[in-house]
C-alpha positions as CSV (number, residue, x, y, z in Angstrom):
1,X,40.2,-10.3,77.1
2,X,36.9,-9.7,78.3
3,X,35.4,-10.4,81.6
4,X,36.8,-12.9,83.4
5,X,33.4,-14.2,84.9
6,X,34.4,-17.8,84.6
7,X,37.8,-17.4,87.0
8,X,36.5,-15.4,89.6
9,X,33.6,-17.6,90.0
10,X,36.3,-20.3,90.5
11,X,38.1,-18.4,93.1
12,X,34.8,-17.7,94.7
13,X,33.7,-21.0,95.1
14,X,37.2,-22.1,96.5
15,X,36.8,-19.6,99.1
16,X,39.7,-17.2,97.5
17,X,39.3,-14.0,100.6
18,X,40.4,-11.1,98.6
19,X,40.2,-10.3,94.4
20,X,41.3,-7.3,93.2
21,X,39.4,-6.2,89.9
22,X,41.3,-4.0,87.6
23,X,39.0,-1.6,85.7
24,X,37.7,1.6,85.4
25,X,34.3,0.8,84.5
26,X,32.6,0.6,88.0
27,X,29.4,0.8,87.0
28,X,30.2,-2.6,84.6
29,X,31.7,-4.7,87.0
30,X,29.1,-3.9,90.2
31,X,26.5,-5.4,87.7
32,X,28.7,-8.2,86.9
33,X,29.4,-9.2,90.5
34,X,25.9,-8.7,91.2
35,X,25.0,-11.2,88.6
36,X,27.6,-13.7,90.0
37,X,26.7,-13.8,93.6
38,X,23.1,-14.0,92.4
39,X,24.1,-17.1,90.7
40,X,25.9,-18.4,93.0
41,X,24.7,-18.0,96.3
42,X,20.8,-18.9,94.9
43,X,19.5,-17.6,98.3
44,X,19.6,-15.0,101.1
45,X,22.7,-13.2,100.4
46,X,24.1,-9.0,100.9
47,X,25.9,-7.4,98.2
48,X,27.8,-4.7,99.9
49,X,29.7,-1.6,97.9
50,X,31.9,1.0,99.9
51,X,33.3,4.6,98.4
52,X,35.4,6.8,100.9
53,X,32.2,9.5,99.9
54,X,29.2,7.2,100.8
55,X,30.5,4.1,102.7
56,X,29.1,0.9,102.5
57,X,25.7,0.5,101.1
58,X,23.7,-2.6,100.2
59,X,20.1,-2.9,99.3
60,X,19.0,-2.1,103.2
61,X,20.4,1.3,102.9
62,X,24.1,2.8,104.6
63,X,26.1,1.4,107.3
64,X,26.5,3.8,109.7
65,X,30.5,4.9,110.5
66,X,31.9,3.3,107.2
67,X,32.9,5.9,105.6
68,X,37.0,5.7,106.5
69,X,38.4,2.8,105.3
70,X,39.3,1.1,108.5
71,X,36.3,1.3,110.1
72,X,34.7,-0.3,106.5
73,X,37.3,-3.3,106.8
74,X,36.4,-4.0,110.2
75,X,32.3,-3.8,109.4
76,X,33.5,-7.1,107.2
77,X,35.4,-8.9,109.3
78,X,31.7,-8.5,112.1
79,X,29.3,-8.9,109.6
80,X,27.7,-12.4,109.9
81,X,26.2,-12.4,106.3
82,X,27.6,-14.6,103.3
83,X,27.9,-12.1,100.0
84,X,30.0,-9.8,98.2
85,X,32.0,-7.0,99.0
86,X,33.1,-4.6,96.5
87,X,35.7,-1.8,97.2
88,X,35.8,1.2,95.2
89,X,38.3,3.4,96.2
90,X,40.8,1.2,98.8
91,X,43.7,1.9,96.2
92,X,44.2,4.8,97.7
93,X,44.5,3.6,101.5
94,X,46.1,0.5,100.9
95,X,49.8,1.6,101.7
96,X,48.6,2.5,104.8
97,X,50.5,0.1,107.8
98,X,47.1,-0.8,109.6
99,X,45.0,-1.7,106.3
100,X,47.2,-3.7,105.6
101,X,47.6,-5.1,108.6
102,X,43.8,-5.3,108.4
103,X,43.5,-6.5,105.1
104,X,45.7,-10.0,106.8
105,X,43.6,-9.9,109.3
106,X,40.2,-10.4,107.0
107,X,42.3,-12.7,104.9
108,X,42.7,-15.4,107.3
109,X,38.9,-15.1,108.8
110,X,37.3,-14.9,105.1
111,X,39.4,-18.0,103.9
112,X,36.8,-20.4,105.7
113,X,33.6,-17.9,105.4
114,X,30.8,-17.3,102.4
115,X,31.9,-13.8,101.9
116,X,34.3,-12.5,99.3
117,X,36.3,-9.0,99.1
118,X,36.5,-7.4,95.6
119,X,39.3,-4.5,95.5
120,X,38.4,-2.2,92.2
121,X,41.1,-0.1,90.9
122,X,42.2,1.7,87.8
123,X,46.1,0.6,88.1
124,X,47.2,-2.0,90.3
125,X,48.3,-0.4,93.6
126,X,49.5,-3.0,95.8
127,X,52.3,-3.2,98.4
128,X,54.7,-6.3,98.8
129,X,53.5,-7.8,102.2
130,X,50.3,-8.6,100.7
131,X,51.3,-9.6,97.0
132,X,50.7,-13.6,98.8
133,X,47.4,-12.5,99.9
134,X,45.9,-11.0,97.0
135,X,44.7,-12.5,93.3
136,X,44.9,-9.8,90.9
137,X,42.6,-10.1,87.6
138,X,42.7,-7.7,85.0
139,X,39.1,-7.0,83.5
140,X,39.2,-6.5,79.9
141,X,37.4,-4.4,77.8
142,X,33.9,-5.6,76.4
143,X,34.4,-8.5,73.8
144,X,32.2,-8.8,70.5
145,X,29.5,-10.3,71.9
146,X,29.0,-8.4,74.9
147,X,29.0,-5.3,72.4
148,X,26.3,-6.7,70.4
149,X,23.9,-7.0,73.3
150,X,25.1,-3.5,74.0
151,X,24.0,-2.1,70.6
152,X,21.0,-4.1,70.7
153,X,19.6,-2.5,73.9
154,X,20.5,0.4,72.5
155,X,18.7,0.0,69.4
156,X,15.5,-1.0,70.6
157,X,14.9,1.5,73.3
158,X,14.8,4.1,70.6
159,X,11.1,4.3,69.6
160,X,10.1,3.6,66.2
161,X,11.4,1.0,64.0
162,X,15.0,2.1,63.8
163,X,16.4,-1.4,64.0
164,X,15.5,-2.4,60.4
165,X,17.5,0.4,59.1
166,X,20.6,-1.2,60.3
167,X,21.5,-4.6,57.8
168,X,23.7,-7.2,58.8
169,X,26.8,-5.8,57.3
170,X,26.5,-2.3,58.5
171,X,25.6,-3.9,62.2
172,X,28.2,-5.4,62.4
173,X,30.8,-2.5,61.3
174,X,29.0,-0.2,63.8
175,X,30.2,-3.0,66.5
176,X,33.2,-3.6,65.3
177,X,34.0,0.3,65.3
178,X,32.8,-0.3,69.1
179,X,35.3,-2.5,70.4
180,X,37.7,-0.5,72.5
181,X,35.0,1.7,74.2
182,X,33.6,0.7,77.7
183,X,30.3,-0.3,78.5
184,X,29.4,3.1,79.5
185,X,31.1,4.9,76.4
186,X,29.4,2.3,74.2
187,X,25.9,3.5,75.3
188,X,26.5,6.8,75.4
189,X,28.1,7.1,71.9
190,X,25.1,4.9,70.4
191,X,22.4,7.3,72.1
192,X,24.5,10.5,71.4
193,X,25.0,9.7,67.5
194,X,21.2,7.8,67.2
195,X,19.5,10.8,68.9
196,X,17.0,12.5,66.4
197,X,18.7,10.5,63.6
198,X,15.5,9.2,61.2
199,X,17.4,7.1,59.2
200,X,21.0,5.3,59.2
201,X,24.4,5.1,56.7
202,X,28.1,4.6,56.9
203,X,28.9,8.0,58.7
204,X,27.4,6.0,61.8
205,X,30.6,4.3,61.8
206,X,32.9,7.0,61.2
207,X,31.1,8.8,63.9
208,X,32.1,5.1,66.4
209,X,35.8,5.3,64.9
210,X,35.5,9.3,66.3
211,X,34.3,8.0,69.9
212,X,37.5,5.3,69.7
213,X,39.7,8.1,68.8
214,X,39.2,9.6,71.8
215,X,39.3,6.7,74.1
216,X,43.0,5.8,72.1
217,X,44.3,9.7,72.8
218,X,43.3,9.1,76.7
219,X,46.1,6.8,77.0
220,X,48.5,9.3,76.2
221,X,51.2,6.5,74.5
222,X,48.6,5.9,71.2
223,X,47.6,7.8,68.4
224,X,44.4,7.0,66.6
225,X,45.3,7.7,62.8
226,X,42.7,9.2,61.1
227,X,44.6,10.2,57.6
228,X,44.5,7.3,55.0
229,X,47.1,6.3,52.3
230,X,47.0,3.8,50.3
231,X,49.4,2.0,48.0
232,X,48.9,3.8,45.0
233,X,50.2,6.8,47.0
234,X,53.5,4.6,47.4
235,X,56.2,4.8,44.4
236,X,57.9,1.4,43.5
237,X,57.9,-1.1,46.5
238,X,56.4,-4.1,44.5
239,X,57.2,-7.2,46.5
240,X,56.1,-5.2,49.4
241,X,53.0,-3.8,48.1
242,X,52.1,-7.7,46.5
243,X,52.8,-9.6,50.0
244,X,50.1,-7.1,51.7
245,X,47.4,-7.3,48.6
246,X,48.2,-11.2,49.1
247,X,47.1,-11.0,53.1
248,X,44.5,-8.1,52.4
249,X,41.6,-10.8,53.5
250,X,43.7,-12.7,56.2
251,X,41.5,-11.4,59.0
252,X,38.4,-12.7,57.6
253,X,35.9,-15.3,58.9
254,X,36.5,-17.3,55.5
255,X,40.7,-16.9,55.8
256,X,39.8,-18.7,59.6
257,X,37.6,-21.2,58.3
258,X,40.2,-22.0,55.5
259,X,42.9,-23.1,58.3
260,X,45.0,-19.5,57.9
261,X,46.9,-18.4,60.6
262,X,46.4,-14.2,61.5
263,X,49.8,-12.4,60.4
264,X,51.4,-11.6,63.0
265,X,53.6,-8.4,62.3
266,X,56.3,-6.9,59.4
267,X,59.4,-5.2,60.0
268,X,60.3,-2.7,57.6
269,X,63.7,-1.6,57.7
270,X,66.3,0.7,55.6
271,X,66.7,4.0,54.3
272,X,65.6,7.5,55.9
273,X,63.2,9.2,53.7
274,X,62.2,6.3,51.3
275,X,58.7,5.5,52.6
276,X,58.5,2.8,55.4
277,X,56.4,4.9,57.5
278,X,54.0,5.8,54.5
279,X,54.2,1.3,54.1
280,X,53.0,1.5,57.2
281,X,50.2,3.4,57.5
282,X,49.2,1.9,53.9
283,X,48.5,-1.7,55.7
284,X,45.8,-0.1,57.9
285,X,44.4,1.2,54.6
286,X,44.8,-2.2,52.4
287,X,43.2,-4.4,54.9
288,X,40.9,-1.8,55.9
289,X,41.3,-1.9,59.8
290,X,41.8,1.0,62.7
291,X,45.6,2.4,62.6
292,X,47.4,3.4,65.9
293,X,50.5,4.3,66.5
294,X,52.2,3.4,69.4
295,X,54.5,6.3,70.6
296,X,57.1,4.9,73.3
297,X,58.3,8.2,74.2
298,X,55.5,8.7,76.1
299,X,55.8,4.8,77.8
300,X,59.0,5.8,79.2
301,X,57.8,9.4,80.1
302,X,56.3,8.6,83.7
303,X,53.7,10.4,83.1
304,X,51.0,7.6,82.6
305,X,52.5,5.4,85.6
306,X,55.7,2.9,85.5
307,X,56.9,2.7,82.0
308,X,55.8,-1.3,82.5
309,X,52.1,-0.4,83.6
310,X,51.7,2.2,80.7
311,X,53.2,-0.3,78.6
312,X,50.6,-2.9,79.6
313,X,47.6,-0.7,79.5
314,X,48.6,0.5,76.0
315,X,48.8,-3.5,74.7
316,X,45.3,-3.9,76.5
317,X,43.7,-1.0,74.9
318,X,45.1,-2.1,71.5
319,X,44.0,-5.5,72.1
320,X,40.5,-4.0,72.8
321,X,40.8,-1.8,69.7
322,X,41.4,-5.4,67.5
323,X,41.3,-6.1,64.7
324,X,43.6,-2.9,64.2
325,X,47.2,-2.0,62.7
326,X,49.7,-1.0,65.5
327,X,52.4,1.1,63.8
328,X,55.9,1.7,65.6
329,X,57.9,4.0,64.0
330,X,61.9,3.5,64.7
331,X,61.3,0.8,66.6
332,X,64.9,0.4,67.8
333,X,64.6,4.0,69.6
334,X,62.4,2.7,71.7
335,X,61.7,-1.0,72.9
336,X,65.4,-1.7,73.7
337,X,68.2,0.6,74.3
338,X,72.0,0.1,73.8
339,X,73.6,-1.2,77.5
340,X,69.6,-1.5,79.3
341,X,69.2,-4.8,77.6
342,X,70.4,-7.0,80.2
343,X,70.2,-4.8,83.3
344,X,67.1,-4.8,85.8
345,X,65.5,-1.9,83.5
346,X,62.0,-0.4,82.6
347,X,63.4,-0.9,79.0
348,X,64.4,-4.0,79.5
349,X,61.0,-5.9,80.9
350,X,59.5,-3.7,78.5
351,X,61.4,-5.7,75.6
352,X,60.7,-8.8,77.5
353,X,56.9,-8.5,77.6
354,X,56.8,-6.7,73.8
355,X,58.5,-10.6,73.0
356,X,56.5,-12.4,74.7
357,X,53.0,-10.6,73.6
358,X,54.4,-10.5,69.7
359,X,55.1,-14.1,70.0
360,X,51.9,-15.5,71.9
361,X,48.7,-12.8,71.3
362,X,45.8,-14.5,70.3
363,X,43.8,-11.1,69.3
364,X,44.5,-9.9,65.9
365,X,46.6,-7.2,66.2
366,X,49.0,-6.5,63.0
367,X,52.3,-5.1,63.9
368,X,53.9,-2.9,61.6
369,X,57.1,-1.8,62.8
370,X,60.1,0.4,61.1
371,X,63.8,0.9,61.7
372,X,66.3,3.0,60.3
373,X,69.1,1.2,62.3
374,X,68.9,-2.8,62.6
375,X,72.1,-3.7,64.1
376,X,70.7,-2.1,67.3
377,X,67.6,-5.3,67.3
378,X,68.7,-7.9,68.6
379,X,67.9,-11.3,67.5
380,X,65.4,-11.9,69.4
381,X,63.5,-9.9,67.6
382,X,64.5,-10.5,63.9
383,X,63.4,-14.2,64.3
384,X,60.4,-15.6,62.6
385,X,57.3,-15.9,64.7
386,X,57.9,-12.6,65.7
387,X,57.5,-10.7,63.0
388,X,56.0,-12.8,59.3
389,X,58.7,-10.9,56.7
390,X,61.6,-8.5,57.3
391,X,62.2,-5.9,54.2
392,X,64.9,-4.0,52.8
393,X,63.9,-0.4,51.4
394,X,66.9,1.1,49.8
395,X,67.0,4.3,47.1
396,X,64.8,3.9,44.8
397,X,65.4,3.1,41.0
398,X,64.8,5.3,38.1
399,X,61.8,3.6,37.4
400,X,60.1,4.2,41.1
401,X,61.8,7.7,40.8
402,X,59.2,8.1,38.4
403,X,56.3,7.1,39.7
404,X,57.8,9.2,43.1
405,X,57.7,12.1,40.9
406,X,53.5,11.4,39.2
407,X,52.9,11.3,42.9
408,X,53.5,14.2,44.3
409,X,53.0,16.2,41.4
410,X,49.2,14.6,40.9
411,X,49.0,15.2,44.8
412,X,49.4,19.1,44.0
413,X,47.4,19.2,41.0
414,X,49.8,19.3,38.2
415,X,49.5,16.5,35.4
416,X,52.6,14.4,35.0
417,X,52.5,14.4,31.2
418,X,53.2,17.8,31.1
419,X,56.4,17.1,32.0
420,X,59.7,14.7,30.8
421,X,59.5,12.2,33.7
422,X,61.9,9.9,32.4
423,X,64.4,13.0,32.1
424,X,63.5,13.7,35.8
425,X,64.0,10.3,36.8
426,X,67.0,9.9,35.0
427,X,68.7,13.0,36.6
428,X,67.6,12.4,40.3
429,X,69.8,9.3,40.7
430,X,70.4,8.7,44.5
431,X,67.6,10.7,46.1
432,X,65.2,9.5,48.6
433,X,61.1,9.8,47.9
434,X,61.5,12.3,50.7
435,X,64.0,14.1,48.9
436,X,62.0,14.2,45.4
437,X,58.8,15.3,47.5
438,X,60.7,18.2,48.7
439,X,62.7,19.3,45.2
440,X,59.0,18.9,43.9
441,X,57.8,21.5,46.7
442,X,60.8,23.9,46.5
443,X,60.3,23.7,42.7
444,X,56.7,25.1,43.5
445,X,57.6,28.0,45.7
446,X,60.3,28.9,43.2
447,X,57.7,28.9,40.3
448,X,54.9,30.6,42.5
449,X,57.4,33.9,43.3
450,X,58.5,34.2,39.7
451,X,54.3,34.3,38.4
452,X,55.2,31.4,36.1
453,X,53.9,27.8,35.4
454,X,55.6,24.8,37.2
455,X,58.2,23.1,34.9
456,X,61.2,20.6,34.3
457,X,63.8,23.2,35.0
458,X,62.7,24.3,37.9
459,X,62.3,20.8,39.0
460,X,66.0,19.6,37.7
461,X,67.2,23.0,39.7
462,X,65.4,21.9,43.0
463,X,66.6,18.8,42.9
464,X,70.0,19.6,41.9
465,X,70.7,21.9,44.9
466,X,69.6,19.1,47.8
467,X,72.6,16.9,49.1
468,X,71.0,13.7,49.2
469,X,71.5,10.9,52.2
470,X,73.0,9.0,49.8
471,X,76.3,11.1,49.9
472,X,76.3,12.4,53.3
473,X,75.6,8.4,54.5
474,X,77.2,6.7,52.0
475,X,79.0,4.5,54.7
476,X,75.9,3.6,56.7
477,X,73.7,2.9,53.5
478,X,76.3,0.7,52.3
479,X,76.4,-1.1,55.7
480,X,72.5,-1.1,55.4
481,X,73.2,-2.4,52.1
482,X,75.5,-5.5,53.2
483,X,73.5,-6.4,55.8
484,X,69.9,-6.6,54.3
485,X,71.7,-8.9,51.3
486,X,71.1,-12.0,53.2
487,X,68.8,-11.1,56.1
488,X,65.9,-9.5,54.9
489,X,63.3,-9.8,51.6
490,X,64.0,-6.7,49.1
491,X,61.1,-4.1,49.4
492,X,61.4,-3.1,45.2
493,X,61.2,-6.0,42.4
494,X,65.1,-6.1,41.0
């Protein structure tokens, strides 16, 4: 969603009395409007703005006694010229029994006049008696295009010839590292990172993905994930690890061209400990898009608004962010709760949109979700169109033991065929890759006090002393087990 230029225009010219603009970007949406009523009107016109600091102001200078919001409303109503009048700050007023009483009052007159009242506002504030009144449009974020003309201006008011250091590829990843950043933040990261910079590369575009990261953590409900993994740092998980290779370029121009819809989401379900979150994050790395993590904690928290507004301005942000990976982990924590499903809950509209958006976006986001325990989805979710695949991870073999075990030692600088991995594999039946990780570390501490070299006793001892998940939830895995048979694709080749 970008901005909806088109719409309001159509509500102007049918005489629509009051809009109310959602956005922060005031700066972005005063030049908008004043673009539109330039176009539209073609002649003698006002284009009015009004803060609670300066009061209204057009081109001829300040209205005198406009500063309190009343007074501003009424200065409409008496004002004789056709135009636009945009509102900065009446969000906070508008609860207030005589604006809206006045706010009615400028409805009726303005539904027959050439003048139009924009409301601009960060969150939509807006009491019941005038939900009839009022047409609320979100403004979205800027689009692709609109970013290109950003970094275009940008480029060419640097002096020199620092446009032909930029080729077509790496053009277009410095706007596509862009999207999610406001007009204003797009500028100002361009100029901040371009300043006294002679000549141009890839870090450009880390330095972008840095400004985004910023913008994402502002939300409070996303995390922008910086660290990468990628499949190789995943033991076993071959049907899993094959299905994403096999969608690696599905959000390509030539994947759209060849009649391919985008995937729309996977569900990864089973085990604690045996690597859906690291499946996860290794999508973002395979297809080589932005990873965020939604946390819902923090929706329900009521400390970014309702749960359902921060829930909303988290799905516009990630939509702004696309083409991106959104990650949420234990889903079923989260985006319903046992007994809220049915009532008149925050969870439960929260569910309702979350269907709704999973079933009908048209940006491409990627939805990787994880779940420990799937009997507490229900159906609604599981169904295709929601999510592309469901899969099953359960303990892994001996053989993915092994690579498990390569892993982590590689990861701490040891070499694998210094050791008997097929011994260790073989004796570390019914442990989780979480489980091996941590004999493999406890192994290393145990080593490090005695002043001696890693080896395969010290592993077989580490291991041997953990009480694995698979005996203290036999019951549950087995459940897992029963109920994944039949509903879900295995994660691990048989």
């Amino acid at each position: 969603m970008s901005f909806p230029t088109e719409r309001i225009e159509k509500c102007v010219k049918a005489e629509f009395p009051i809009l109310y603009l959602i956005s922060w970007e005031e700066h972005r949406v005063e030049e908008t409007l004043k673009l539109l009523a330039k176009s539209y009107f073609q002649e003698d016109y006002k284009f009015y703005t009004w803060s609670c600091t300066d009061g209204i102001r057009s081109d001829d200078g300040k209205v005198e006694n406009s500063n309190e919001a009343l007074n501003a409303l009424s200065n409409v109503m008496e004002n004789n010229h056709q135009g636009f009048y945009l509102f900065k700050d009446l969000h906070f007023f508008v609860n207030d029994p005589k604006i809206i009483r006045k706010l009615k009052d400028i409805y009726q007159q303005l539904k027959s006049s050439s003048k139009t009242l924009f409301i601009l506002s960060p969150s939509l504030v807006l009491p019941t008696e005038l939900e009839k009144e009022i047409t609320v449009f979100d403004i979205g974020l800027p689009d692709k295009e609109e970013a290109q003309e950003i970094f275009d201006d940008v480029i060419s008011s640097f002096s020199g010839n620092l446009q032909n250091h930029f080729n077509s590829e790496l053009r277009d990843k410095c706007i596509n590292a862009m999207l999610g950043l406001g007009s204003s933040e797009m500028e100002l990261a361009l100029k901040r990172i371009l300043l006294g910079e002679k000549d141009t590369d890839v870090e450009i575009v880390d330095a972008l993905l840095d400004e985004k990261a910023q913008l994402v953590r502002k939300t409070g409900t996303l995390e922008f994930i910086t660290k990468r993994v990628g499949l190789d740092d995943i033991g076993g998980l071959e049907n899993l690890k094959e299905w994403l290779n096999i969608r690696a370029l599905a959000f390509s121009e030539d994947a759209k061209e060849f009649g391919l819809d985008m995937p729309k989401g996977v569900l990864i379900m089973g085990i604690s400990g045996c690597g859906k979150s690291l499946c996860a994050k290794a999508v973002a790395s395979v297809w080589n898009l932005p990873l965020l993590r939604l946390d819902l904690n923090q929706v329900y928290s009521g400390l970014f608004g309702t749960p359902e507004e921060a829930f909303r301005n988290t799905i516009k942000t990630v939509e702004a962010v696309a083409p991106c990976v959104l990650w949420i982990d234990e889903i079923e924590a989260g985006i319903t709760r046992s007994g809220e499903k049915t009532s008149d809950s925050p969870a439960s509209r929260i569910f309702g949109t979350f269907l709704t958006w999973m079933q009908e976006k048209n940006y491409p986001v990627f939805t990787a979700a994880t779940a420990n325990q799937i009997d507490l989805l229900p159906p609604e979710i599981l169904r295709k169109g929601r999510f592309d695949e469901i899969f099953f991870v359960t303990l892994p073999s001996q053989k993915e033991r092994k690579e498990i075990f390569k892993i982590h030692l590689l990861n701490r600088d040891k070499d694998p065929n210094s050791f008997n991995i097929d011994s260790l594999a073989k004796n570390t039946g019914g442990l989780t890759g979480a489980e091996i990780e941590q004999a493999v570390i406890s192994a290393l501490f145990e080593s490090f006090s005695k002043q001696k070299d890693l080896d395969e006793r010290e592993l077989i001892i580490a291991a041997s002393s953990i009480v694995p998940l698979s005996t203290t939830m036999r019951e549950e895995i087995s459940r897992l087990e029963r109920w994944a048979a039949d509903r879900a694709v295995s994660a691990s080749k048989k």
